[in-house]
C-alpha positions as CSV (number, residue, x, y, z in Angstrom):
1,X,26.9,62.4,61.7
2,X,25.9,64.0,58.2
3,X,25.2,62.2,55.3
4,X,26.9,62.8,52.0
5,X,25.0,64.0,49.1
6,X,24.1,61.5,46.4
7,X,25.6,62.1,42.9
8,X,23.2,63.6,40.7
9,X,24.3,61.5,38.0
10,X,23.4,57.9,40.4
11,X,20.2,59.6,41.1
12,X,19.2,59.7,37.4
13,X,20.8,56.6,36.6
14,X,18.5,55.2,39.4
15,X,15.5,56.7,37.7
16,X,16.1,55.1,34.6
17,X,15.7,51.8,35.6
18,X,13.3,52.3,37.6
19,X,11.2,53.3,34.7
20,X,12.4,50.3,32.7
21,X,11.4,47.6,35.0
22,X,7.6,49.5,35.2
23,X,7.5,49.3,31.6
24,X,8.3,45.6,31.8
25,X,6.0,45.1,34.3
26,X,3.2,46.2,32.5
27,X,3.6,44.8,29.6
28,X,2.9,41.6,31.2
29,X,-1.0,40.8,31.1
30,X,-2.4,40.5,34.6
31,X,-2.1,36.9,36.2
32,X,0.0,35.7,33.8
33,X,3.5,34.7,34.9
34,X,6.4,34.7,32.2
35,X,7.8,31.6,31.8
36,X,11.2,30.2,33.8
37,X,14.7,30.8,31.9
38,X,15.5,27.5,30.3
39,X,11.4,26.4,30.2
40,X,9.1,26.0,27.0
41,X,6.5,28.7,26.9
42,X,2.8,26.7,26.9
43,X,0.1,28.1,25.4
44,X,-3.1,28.1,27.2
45,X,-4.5,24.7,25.8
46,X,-1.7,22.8,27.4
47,X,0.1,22.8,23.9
48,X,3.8,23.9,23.6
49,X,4.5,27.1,21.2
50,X,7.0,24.9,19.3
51,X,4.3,22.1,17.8
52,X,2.2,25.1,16.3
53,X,5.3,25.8,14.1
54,X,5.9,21.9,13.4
55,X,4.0,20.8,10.2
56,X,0.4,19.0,10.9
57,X,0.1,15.7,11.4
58,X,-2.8,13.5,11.0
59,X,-3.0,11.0,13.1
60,X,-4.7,7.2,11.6
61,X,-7.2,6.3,12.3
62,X,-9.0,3.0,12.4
63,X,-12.5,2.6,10.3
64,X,-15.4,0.7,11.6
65,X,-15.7,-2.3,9.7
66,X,-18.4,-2.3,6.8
67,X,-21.3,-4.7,6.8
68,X,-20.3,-5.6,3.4
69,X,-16.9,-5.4,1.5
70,X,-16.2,-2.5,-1.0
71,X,-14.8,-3.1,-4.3
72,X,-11.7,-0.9,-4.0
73,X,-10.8,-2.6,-1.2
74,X,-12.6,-6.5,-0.1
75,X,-10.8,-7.0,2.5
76,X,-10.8,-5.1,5.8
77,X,-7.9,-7.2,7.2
78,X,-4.1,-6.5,7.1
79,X,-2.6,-8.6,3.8
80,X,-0.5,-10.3,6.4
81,X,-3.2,-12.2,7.7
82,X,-4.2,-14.0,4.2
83,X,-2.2,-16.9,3.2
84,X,0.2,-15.9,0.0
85,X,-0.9,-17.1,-3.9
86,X,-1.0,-20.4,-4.9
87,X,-0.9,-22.2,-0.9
88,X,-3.3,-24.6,-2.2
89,X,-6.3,-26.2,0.2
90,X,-3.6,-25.5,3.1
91,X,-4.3,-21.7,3.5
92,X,-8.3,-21.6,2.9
93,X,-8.8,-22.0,6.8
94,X,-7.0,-19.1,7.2
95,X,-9.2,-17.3,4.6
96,X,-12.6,-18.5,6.3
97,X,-11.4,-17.0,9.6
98,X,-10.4,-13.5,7.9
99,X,-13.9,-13.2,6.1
100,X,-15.8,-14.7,10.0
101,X,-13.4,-12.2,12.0
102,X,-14.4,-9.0,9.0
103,X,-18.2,-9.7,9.2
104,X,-19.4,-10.7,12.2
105,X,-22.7,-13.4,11.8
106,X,-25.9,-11.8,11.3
107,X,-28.4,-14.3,10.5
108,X,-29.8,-17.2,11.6
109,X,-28.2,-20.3,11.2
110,X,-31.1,-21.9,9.1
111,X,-30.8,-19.2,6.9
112,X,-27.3,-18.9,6.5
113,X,-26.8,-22.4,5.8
114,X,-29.3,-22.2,2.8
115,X,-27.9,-18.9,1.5
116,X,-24.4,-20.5,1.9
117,X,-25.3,-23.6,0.0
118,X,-27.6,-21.5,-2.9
119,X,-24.0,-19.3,-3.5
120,X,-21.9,-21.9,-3.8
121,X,-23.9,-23.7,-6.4
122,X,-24.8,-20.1,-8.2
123,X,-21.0,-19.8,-8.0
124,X,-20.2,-23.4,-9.6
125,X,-22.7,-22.9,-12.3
126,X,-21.7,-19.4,-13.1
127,X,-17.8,-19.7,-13.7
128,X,-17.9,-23.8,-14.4
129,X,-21.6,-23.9,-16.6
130,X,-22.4,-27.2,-13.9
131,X,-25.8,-26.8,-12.6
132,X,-27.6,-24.2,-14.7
133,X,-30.6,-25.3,-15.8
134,X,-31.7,-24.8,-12.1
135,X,-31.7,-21.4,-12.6
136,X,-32.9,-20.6,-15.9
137,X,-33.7,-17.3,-15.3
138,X,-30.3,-16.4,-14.6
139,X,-28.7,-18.5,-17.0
140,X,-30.4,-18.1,-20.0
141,X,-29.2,-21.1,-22.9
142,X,-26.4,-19.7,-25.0
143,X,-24.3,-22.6,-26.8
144,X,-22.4,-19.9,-28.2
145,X,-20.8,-19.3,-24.5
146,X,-18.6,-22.2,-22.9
147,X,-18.0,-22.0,-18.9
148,X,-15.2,-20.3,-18.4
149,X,-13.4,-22.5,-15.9
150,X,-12.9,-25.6,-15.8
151,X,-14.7,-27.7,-13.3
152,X,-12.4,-30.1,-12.1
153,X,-9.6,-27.5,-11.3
154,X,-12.2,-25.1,-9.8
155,X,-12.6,-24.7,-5.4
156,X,-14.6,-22.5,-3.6
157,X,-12.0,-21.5,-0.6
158,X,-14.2,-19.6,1.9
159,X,-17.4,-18.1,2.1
160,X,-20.0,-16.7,4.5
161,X,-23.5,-15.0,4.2
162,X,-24.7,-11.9,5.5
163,X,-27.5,-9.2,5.9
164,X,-27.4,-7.0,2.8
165,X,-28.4,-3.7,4.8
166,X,-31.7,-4.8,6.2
167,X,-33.1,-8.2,7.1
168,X,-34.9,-9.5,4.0
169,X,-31.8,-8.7,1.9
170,X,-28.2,-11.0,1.7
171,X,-25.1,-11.3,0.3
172,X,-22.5,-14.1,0.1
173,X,-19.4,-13.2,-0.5
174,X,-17.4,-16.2,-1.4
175,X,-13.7,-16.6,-2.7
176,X,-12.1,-19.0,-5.3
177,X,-9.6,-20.6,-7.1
178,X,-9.5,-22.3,-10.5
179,X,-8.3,-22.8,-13.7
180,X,-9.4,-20.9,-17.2
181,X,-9.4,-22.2,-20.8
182,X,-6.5,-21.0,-21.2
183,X,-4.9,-22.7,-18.7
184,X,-4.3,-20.0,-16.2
185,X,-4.8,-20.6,-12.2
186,X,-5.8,-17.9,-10.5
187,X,-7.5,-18.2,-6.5
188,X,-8.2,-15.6,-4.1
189,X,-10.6,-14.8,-6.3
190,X,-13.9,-12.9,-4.8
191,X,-17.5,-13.0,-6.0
192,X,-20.7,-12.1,-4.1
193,X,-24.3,-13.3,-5.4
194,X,-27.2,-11.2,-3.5
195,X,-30.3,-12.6,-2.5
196,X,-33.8,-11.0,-1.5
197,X,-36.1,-13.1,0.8
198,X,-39.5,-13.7,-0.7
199,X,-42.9,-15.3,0.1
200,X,-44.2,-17.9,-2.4
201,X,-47.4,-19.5,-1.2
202,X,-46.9,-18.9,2.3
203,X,-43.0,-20.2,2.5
204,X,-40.5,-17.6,3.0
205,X,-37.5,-18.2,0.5
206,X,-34.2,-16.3,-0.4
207,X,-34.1,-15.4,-4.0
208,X,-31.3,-14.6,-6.3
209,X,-31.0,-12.3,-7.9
210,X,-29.2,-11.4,-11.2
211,X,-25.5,-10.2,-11.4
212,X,-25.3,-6.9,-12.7
């Protein structure tokens, strides 16, 4: 039994896309595999084509905490966890365990407890004039200046003491309420006083020193 002769015209047509697919084929680089119909094409680190065209994101991020506060920004901890203005005695526990969680102890008990009990009475006699005269050298007589707050309207709410960057340095940061001359109240107010340990006559002692 004979065969009948192709058409001519299905033997070209044959030849055509023949040539097409081997076109096709090659322009596929070797050992890569074109991507499923319906399927995101992934470029080789894992990421898909469309986030390259999305705009870039930065993602936050969390910053270690600082051995001592800066003064743009004093404290480390979410606003949330401070008690609001004007709470009175009732939200200074809640300030002590913000400053205690944001600076971790550093020092040795005997010497925090003096540096902690030095700043609060550098503190009292700096904003109330009460206890002065035992610094002299930081609070040189001036009649001319009154105290700016008035003692009996004036608490320290929290406080702690810390290393100031190496061991024979310190810093107590301490916050505050109290009343002006004017007869404004103001608390969560923050002051630190910076100490340097020194050696007089064989004692080791932490020193204040001036406010700048």
């Amino acid at each position: 039994m004979t065969t009948p002769p192709r058409s001519p015209r299905l033997l070209v047509l044959s030849t055509v896309i023949l040539a097409v697919c081997g076109v096709a084929l090659l322009a596929v680089p070797h050992g890569q595999q074109q991507p499923a119909p319906g399927s995101s094409p992934v470029s080789v680190a894992g990421v898909p084509s469309s986030a390259a065209a999305a705009p870039s994101v930065i993602a936050p991020t969390i910053a270690a905490t600082p051995s001592r506060p800066r003064a743009a920004s004093p404290w480390p901890v979410a606003p949330s966890a401070l008690p609001p203005h004007g709470e009175g005695t009732a939200g200074d526990g809640a300030i002590q365990q913000a400053l205690e969680a944001a600076w971790p102890a550093d020092l040795p008990t005997d010497d925090e407890r003096e540096l902690l009990a030095t700043g609060r009475a550098l503190l009292r006699a700096d904003a109330t004039g009460v206890g002065r005269e035992k610094w002299p050298e930081l609070f040189p007589r001036s009649p001319a200046v009154a105290p700016a707050f008035a003692a009996a309207r004036f608490r320290i709410q929290a406080a702690i003491a810390r290393q100031d960057g190496r061991p024979d340095k310190a810093v107590v940061h301490l916050v505050w309420a109290g009343t002006d001359r004017g007869g404004t109240f103001t608390d969560l107010r923050i002051t630190d006083w910076h100490f340097t340990r020194t050696t007089t006559k064989g004692t080791p002692a932490w020193t204040p020193q001036p406010r700048t």
